[in-house]
KENURO-608905 format. One record per residue: x, y, z of N, C-alpha, C in turn; residue number from 1; residue in three letters. Coordinates in Angstrom, 2 decimals. Example, Ala and Ser with C-alpha at 12.3 -4.5 7.8 and 13.67 -1.06 7.14 Angstrom:
2
      n_u      n_v      n_w     ca_u     ca_v     ca_w      c_u      c_v      c_w    i   aa
    13.19    -5.69     7.80    12.30    -4.50     7.80    13.20    -3.30     7.80    1  ALA
    12.85    -2.25     7.08    13.67    -1.06     7.14    12.90     0.03     7.87    2  SER
***
This chain:
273
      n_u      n_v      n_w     ca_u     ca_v     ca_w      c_u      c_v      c_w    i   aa
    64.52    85.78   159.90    63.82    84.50   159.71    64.22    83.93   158.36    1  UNK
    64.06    82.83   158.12    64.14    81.65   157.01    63.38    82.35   155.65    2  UNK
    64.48    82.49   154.60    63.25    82.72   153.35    62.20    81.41   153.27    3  UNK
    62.67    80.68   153.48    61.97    79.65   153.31    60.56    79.65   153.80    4  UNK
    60.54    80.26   155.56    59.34    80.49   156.26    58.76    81.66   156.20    5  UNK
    59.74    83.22   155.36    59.31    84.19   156.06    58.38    84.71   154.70    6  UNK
    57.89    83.78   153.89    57.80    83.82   152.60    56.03    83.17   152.41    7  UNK
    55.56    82.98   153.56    54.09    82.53   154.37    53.22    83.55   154.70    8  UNK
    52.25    83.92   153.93    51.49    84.68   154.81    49.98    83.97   155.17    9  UNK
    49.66    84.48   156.28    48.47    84.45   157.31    47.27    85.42   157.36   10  UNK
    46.88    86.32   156.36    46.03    86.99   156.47    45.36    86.83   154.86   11  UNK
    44.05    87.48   154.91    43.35    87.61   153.75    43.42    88.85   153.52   12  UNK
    42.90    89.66   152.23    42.16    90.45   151.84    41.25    90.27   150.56   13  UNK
    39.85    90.74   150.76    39.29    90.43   149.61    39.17    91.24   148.60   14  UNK
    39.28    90.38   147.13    39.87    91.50   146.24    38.53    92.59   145.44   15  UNK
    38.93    93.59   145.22    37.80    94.46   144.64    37.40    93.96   143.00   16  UNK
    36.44    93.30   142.59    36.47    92.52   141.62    36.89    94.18   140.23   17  UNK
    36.83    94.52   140.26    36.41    95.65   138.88    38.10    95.84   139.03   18  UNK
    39.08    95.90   139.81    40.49    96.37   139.75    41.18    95.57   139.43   19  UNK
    42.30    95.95   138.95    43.26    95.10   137.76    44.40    94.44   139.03   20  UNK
    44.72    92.70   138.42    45.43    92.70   139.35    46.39    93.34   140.38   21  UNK
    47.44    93.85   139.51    48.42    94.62   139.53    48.21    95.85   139.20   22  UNK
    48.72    97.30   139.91    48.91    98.54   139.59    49.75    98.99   140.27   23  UNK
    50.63    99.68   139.89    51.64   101.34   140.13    51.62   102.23   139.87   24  UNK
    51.54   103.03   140.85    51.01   104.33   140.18    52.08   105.44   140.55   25  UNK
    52.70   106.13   140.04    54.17   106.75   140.51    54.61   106.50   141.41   26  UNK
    55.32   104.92   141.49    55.71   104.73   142.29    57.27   104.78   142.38   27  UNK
    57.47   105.41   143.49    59.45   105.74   143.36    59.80   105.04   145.16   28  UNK
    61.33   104.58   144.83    62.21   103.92   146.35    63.56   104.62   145.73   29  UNK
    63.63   104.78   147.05    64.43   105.84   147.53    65.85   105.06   148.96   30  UNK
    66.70   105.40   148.47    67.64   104.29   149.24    68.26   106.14   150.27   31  UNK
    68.53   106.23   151.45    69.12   107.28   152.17    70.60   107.24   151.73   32  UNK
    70.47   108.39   151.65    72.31   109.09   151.31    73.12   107.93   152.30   33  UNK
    73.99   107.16   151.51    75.00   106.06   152.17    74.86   104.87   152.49   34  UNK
    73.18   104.49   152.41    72.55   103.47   152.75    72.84   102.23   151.85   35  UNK
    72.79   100.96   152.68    72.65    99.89   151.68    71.14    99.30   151.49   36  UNK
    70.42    99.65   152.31    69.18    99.49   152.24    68.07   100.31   152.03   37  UNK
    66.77   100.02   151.63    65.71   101.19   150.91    65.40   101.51   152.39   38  UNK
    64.56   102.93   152.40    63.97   103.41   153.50    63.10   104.24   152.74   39  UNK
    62.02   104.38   153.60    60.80   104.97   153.25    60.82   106.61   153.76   40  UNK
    60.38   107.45   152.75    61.39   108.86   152.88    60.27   109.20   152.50   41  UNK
    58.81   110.26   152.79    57.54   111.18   152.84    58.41   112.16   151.88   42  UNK
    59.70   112.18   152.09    60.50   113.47   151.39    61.86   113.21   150.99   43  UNK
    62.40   112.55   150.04    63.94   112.11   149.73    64.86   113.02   150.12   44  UNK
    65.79   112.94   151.18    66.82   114.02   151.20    67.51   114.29   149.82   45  UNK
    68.39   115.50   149.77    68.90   115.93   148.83    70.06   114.58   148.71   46  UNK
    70.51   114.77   147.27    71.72   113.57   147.58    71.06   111.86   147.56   47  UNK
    69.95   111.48   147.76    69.18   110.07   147.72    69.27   109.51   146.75   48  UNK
    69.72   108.16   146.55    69.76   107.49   145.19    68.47   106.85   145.21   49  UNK
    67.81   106.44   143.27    66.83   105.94   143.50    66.83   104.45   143.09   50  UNK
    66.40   103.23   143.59    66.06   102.10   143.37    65.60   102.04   142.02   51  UNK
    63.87   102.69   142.34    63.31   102.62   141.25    62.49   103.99   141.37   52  UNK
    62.04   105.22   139.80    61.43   106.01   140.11    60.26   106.23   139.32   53  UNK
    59.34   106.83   139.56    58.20   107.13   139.07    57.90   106.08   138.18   54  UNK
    57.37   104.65   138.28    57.22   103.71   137.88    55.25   103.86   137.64   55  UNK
    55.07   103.32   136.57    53.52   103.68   136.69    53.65   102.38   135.54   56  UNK
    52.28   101.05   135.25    52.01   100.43   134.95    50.65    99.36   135.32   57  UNK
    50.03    98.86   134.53    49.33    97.84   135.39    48.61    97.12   134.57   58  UNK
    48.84    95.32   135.50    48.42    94.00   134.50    47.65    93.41   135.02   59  UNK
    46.50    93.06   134.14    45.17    92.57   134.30    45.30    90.96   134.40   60  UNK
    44.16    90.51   134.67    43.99    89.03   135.29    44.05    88.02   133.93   61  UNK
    45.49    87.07   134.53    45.61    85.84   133.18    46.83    86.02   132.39   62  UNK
    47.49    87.84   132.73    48.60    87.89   131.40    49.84    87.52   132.58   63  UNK
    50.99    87.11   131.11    51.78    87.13   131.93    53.02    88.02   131.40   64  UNK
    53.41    88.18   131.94    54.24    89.51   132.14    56.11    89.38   132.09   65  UNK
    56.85    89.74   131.57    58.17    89.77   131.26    58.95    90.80   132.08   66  UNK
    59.75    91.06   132.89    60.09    91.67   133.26    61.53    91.80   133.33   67  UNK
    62.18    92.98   132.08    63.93    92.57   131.49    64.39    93.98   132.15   68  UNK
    65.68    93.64   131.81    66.49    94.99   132.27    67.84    95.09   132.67   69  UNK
    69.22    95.35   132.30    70.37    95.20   132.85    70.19    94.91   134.80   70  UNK
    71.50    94.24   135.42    71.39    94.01   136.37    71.50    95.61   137.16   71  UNK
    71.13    95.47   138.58    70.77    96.36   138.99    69.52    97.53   138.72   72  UNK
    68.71    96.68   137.35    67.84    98.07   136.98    66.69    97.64   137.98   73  UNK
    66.14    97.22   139.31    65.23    97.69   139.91    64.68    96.24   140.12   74  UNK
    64.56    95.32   139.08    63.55    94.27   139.04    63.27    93.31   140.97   75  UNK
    64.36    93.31   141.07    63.71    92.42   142.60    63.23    93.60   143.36   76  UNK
    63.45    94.36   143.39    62.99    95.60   144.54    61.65    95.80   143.95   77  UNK
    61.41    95.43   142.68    60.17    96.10   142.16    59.09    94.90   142.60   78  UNK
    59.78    93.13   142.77    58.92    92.19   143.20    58.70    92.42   144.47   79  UNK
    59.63    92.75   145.47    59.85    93.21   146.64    58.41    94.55   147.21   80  UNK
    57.85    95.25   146.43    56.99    96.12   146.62    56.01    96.17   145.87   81  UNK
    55.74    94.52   145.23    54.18    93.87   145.15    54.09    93.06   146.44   82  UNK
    55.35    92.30   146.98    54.60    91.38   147.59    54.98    92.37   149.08   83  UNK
    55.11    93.05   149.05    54.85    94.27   150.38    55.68    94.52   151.54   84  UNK
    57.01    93.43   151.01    58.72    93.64   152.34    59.53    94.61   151.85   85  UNK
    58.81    95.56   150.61    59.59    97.14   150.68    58.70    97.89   150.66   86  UNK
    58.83    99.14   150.94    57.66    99.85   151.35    57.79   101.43   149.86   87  UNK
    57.48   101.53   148.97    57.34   102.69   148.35    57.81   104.23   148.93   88  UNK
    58.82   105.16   148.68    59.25   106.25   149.07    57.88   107.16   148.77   89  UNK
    57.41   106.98   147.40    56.49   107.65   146.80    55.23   106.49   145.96   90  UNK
    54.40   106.90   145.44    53.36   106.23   144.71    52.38   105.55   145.85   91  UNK
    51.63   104.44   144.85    51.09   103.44   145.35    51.32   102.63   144.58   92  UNK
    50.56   101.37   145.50    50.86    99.85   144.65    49.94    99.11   145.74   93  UNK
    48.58    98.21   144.53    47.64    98.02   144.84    47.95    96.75   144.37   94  UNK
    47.48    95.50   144.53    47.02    94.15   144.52    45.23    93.77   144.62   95  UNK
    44.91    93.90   143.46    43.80    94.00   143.46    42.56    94.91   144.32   96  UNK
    43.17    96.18   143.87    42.58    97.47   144.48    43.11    98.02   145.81   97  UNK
    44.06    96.66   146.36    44.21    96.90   148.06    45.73    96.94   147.90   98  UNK
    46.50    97.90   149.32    48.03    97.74   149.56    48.61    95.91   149.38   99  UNK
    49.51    95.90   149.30    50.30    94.35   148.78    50.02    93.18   150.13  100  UNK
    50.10    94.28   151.39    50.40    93.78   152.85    49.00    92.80   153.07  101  UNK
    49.07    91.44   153.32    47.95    91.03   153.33    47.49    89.75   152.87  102  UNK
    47.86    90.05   151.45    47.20    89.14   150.40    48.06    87.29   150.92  103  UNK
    47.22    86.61   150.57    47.61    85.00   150.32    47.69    84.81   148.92  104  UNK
    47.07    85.76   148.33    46.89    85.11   146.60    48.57    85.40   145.96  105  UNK
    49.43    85.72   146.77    50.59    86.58   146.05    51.58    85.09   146.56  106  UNK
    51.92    84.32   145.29    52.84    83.36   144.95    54.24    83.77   144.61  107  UNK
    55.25    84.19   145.71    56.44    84.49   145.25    58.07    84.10   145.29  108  UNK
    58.62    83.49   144.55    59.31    82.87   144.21    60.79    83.22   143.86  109  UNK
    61.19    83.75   144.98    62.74    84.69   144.92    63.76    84.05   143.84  110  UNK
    64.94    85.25   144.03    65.84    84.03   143.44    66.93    83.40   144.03  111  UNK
    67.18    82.23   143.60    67.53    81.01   144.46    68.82    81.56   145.44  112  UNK
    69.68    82.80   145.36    70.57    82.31   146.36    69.82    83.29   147.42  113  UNK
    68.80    84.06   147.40    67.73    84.52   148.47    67.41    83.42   149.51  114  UNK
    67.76    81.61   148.74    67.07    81.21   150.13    67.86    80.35   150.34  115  UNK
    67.63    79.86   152.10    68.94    79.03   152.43    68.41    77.42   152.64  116  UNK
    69.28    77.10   151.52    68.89    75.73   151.14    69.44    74.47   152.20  117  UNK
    69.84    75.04   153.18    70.31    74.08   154.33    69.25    73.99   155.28  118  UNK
    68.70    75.02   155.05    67.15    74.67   156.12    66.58    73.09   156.44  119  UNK
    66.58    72.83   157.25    66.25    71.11   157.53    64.76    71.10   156.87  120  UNK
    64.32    71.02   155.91    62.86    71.19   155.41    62.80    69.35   154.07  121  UNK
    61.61    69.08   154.29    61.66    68.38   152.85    60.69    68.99   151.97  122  UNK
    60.92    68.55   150.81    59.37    68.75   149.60    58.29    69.46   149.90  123  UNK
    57.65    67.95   150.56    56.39    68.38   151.15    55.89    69.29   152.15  124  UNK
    57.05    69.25   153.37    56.80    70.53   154.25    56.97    71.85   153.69  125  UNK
    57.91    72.24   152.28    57.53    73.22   151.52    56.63    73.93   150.92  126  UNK
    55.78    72.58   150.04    54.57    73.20   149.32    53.57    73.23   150.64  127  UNK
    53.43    72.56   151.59    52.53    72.66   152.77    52.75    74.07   153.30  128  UNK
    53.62    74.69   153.45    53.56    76.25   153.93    52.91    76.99   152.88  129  UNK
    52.38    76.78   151.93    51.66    77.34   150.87    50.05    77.27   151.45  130  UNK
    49.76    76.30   152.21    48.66    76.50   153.00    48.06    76.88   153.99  131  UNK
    49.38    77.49   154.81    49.33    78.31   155.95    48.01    79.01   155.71  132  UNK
    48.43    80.27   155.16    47.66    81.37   155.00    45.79    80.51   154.83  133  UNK
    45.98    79.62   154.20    44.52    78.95   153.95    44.09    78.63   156.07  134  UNK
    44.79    77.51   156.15    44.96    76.70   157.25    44.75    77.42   158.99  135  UNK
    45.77    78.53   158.54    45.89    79.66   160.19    47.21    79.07   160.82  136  UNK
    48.00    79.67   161.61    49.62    79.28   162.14    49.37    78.23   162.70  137  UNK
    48.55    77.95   163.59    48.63    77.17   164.48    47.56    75.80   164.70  138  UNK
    46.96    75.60   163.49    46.23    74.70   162.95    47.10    73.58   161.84  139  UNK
    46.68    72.04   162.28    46.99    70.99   161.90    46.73    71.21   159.84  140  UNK
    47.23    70.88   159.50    46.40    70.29   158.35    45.38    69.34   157.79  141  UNK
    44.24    69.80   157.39    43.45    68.71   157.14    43.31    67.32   155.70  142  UNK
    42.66    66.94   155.66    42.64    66.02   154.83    43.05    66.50   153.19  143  UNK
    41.61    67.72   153.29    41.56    68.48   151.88    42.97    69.29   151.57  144  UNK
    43.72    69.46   152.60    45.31    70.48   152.40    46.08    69.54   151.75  145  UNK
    46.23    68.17   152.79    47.23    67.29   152.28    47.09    66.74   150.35  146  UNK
    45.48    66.58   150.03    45.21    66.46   148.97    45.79    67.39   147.61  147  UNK
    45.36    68.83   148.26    45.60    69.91   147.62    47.29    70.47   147.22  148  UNK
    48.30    69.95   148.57    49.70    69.99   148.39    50.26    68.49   147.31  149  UNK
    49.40    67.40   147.23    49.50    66.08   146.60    49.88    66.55   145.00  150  UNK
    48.36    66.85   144.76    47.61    67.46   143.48    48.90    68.35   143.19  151  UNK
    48.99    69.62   143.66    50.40    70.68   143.79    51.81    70.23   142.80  152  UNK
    51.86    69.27   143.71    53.50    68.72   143.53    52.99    67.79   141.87  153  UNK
    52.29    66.81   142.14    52.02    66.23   140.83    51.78    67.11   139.73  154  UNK
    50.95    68.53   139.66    51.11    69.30   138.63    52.65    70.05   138.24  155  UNK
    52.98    70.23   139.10    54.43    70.88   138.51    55.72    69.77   138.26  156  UNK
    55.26    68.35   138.45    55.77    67.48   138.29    56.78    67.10   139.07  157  UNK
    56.82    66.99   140.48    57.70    66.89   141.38    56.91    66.32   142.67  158  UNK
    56.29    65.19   142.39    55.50    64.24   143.06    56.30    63.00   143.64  159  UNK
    57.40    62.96   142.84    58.04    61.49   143.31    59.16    62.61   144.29  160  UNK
    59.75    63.78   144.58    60.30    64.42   145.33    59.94    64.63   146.57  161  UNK
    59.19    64.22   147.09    58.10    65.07   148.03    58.51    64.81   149.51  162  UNK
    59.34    63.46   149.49    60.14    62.94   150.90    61.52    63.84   150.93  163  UNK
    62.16    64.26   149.96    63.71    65.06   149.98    63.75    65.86   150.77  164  UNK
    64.64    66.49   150.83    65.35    67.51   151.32    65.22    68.50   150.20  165  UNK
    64.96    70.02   150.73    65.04    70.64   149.82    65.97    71.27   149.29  166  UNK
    67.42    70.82   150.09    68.38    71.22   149.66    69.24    69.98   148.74  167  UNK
    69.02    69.42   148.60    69.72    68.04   147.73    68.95    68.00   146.50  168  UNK
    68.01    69.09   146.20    67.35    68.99   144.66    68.28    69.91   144.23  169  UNK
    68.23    69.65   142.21    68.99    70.76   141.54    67.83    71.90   141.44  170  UNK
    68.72    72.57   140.68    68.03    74.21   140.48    66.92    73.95   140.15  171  UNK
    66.53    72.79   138.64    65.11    73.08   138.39    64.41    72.28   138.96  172  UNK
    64.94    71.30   139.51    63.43    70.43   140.98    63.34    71.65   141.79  173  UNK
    64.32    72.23   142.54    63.98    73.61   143.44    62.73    73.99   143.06  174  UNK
    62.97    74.91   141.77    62.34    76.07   140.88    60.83    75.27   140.98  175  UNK
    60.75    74.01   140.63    59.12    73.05   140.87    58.80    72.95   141.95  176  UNK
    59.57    72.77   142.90    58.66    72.80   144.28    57.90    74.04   144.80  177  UNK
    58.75    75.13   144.34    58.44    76.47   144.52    57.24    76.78   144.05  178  UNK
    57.13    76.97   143.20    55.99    76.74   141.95    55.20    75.76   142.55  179  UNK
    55.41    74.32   142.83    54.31    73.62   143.68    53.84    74.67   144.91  180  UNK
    54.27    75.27   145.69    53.76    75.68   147.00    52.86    76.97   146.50  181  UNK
    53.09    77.57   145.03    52.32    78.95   144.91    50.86    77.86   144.15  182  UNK
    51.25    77.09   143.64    49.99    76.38   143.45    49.58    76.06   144.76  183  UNK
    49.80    75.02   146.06    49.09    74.86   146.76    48.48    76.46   147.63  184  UNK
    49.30    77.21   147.43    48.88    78.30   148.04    47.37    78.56   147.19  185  UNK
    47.33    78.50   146.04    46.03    78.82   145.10    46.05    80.50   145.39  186  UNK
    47.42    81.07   144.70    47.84    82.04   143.88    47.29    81.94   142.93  187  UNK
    46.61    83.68   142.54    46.32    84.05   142.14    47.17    84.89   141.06  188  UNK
    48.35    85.15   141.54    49.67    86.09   141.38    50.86    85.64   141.19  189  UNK
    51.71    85.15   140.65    53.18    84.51   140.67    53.77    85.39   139.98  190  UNK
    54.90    85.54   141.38    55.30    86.35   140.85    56.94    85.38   141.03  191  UNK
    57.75    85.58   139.70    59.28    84.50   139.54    60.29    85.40   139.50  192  UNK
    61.33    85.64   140.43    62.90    86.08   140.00    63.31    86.28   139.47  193  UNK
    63.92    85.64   138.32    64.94    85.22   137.46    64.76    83.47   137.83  194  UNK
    63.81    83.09   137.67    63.81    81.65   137.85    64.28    80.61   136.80  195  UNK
    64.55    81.22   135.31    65.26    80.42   134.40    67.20    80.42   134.86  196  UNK
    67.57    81.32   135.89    68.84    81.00   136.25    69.52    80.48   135.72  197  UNK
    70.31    79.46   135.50    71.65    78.18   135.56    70.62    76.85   135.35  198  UNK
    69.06    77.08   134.77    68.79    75.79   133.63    69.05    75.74   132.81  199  UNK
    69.06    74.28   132.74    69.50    74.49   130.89    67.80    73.94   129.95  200  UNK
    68.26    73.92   129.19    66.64    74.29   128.07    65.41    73.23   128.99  201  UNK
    65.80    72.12   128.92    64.93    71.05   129.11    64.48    71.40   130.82  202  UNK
    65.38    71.84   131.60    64.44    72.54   132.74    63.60    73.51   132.28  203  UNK
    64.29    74.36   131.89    63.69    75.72   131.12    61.66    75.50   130.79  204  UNK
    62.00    75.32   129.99    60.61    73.88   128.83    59.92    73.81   129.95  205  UNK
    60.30    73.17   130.87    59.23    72.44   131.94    58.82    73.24   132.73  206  UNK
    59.91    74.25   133.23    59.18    75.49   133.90    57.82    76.15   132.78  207  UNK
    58.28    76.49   131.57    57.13    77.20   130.88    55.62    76.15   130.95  208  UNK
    55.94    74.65   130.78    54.48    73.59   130.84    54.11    74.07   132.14  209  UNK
    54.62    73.99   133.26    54.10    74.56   134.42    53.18    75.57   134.16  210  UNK
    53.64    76.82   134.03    53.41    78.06   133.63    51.98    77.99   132.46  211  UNK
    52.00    77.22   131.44    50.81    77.20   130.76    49.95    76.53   131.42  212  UNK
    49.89    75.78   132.21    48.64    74.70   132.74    47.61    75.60   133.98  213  UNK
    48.41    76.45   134.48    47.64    77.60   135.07    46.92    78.84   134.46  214  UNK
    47.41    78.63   132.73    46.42    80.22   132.08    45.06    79.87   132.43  215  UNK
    43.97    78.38   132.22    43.00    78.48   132.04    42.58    78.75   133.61  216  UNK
    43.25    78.77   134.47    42.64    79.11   136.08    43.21    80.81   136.21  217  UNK
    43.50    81.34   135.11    43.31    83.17   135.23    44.36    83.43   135.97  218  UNK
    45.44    82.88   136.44    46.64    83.09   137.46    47.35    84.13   136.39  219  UNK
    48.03    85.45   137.06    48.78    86.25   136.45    50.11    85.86   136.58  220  UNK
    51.17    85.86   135.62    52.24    85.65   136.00    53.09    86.85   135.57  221  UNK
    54.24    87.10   136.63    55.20    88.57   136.19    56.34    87.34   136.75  222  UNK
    57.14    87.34   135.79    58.47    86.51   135.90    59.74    87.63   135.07  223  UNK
    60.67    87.94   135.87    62.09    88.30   135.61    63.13    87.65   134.86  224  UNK
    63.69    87.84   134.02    64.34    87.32   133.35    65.81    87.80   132.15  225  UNK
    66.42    87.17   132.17    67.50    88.59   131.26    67.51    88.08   130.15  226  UNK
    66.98    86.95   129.88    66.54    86.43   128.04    65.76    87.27   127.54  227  UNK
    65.91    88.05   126.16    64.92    88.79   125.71    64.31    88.08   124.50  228  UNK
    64.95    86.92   124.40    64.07    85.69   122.82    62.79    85.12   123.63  229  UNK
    63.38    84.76   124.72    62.16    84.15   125.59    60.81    84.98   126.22  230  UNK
    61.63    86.36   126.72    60.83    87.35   126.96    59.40    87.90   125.61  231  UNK
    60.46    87.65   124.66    59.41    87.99   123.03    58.51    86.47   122.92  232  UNK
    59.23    85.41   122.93    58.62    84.39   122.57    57.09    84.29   123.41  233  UNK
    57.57    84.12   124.56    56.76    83.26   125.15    55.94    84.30   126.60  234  UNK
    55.76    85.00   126.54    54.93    86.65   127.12    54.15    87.27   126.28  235  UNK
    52.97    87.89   127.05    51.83    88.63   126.48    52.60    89.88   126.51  236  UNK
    53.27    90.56   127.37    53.85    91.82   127.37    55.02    91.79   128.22  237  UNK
    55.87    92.71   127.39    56.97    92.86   128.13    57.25    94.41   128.68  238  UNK
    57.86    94.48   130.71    58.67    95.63   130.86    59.75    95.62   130.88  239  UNK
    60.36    97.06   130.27    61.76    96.79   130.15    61.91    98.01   130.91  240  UNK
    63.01    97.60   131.90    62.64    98.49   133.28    64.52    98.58   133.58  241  UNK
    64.74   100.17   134.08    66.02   100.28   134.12    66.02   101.63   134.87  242  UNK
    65.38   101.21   136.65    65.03   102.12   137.40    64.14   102.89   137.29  243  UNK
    63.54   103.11   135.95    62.07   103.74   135.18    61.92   102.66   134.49  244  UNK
    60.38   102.57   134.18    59.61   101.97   133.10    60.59   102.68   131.62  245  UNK
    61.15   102.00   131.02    61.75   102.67   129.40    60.62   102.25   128.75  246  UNK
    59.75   101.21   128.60    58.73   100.90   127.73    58.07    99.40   128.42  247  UNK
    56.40    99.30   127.94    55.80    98.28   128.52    54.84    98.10   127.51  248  UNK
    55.40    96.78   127.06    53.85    96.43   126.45    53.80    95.50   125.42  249  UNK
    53.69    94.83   124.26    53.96    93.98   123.26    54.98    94.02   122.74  250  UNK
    56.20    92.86   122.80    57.71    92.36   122.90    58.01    93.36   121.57  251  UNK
    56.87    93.20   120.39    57.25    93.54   119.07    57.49    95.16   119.17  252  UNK
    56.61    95.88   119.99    56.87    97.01   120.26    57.67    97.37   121.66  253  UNK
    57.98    96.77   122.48    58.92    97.28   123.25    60.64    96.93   123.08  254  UNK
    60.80    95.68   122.44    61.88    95.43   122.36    62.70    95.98   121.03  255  UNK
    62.62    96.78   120.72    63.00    97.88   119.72    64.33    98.36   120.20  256  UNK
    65.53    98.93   118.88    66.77    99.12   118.92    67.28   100.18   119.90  257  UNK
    65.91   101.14   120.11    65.91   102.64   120.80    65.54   102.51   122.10  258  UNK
    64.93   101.70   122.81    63.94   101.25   123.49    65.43   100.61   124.13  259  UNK
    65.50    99.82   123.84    67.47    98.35   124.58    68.64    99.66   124.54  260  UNK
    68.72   100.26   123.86    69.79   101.32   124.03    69.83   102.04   125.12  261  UNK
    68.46   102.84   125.18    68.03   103.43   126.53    68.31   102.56   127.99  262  UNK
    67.36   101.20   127.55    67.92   101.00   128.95    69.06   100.34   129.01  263  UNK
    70.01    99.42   127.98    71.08    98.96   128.86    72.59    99.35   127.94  264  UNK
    72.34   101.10   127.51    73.11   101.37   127.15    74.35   101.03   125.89  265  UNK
    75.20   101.19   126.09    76.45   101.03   124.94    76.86    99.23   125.34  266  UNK
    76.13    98.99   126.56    77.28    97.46   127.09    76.43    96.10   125.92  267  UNK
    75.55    96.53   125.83    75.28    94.80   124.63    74.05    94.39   125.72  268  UNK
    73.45    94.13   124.98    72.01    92.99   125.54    72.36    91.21   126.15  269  UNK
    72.08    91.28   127.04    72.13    89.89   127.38    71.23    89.18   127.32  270  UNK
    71.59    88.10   126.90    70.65    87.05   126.18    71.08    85.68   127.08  271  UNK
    70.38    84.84   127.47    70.84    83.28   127.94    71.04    82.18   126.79  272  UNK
    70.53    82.56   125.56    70.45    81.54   124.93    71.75    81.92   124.03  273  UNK
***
């Protein structure tokens, strides 16, 4: 199916108020001897490479979260088993006390060549699948949806877009509509890719105004990224993740000389800026 559509969910769960948004608790993926894909293994054969292993962390309601690491160190597989289309070899991983499978509050926002931008879709039928899960599959939209996808697009600033195609926008109108639909969804959770990609600053900027206008509504954000100025700048905490957690927690203390060595080795830190 369509990232575009398969990226909708239809069910609730209600959250256990006392549990932290996010938790992992040794959680390890496990790919089968030869495989290109993860599989869920009660017992890793001998020989199993790991995705990601014994991962343990967890972020409370409102922060937002940095998530760095040479390529290949784990980061989409690790978004991949919050929002619940990989399944853990080992651990758990809770979304507000409950498995990932379920939730509407989980706003997630791949990265861009994940989705196929030829899909006959415009704007608005985008952020409107953000209301599915509110709405039910097979129910019209009502007055208050259309309002609520309006409101949506005008906050992330992509209100005059809303007739397009969603493939004739650049990267950072994309990146806003996206972001419009986890707002109309009324995410709780956003979770971003590598969504600073191939912008340049002044998209950049506008993604972060986005991003601040949701702290005072308690929305958590975990966004991916291989900038580590931005990661320090502009994050409550950073993981720096390279198939294990190497360190989690305030930029000033995780992004340390010993700490970047570990995880991305002798090759040099990458930076966007």
């Amino acid at each position: 199916m369509n990232v575009v559509m398969s990226l909708t969910k239809s069910r609730d769960v209600v959250h256990e108020p006392a549990a932290p948004t996010l938790a992992l608790q040794n959680v390890s993926v496990a790919y089968a001897a030869g495989a290109q894909g993860t599989t869920r293994q009660p017992r890793p054969a001998a020989g199993a490479d790991y995705a990601l292993r014994e991962v343990d962390f967890t972020v409370e309601a409102g922060q937002r979260i940095a998530v760095v690491g040479p390529n290949g160190a784990g980061k989409s597989t690790l978004f991949k088993l919050i929002v619940g289309t990989v399944k853990p070899t080992e651990g758990l991983v809770t979304v507000y006390g409950h498995g990932p499978n379920g939730h509407i509050c989980i706003g997630y926002v791949p990265q861009r060549n994940q989705i196929d931008w030829s899909f006959p879709v415009t704007v608005e039928d985008v952020v409107m699948m953000g209301r599915v899960g509110r709405i039910g599959l097979f129910r019209w939209p009502a007055r208050r949806d259309r309002e609520i996808v309006a409101d949506s697009l005008a906050r992330a600033g992509a209100a005059h877009l809303a007739g397009r195609q969603i493939g004739e926008l650049s990267g950072g109108q994309q990146q806003r509509v996206f972001i419009a639909r986890a707002l109309a969804q009324e995410a709780s959770l956003l979770l971003l890719d590598e969504p600073l990609t191939g912008l340049d600053l002044p998209s950049q900027e506008a993604l972060f105004e986005i991003l601040d206008s949701v702290r005072p509504d308690g929305v958590t954000v975990v966004v991916a990224t291989h900038d580590l100025n931005l990661a320090a700048e502009r994050f409550d905490k950073v993981l720096l993740l390279n198939k294990r957690v190497v360190a989690f927690g305030a930029a000033t203390a995780v992004l340390q000389p010993h700490f970047l060595l570990e995880a991305y080795g002798g090759g040099g830190v990458i930076s966007n800026r």
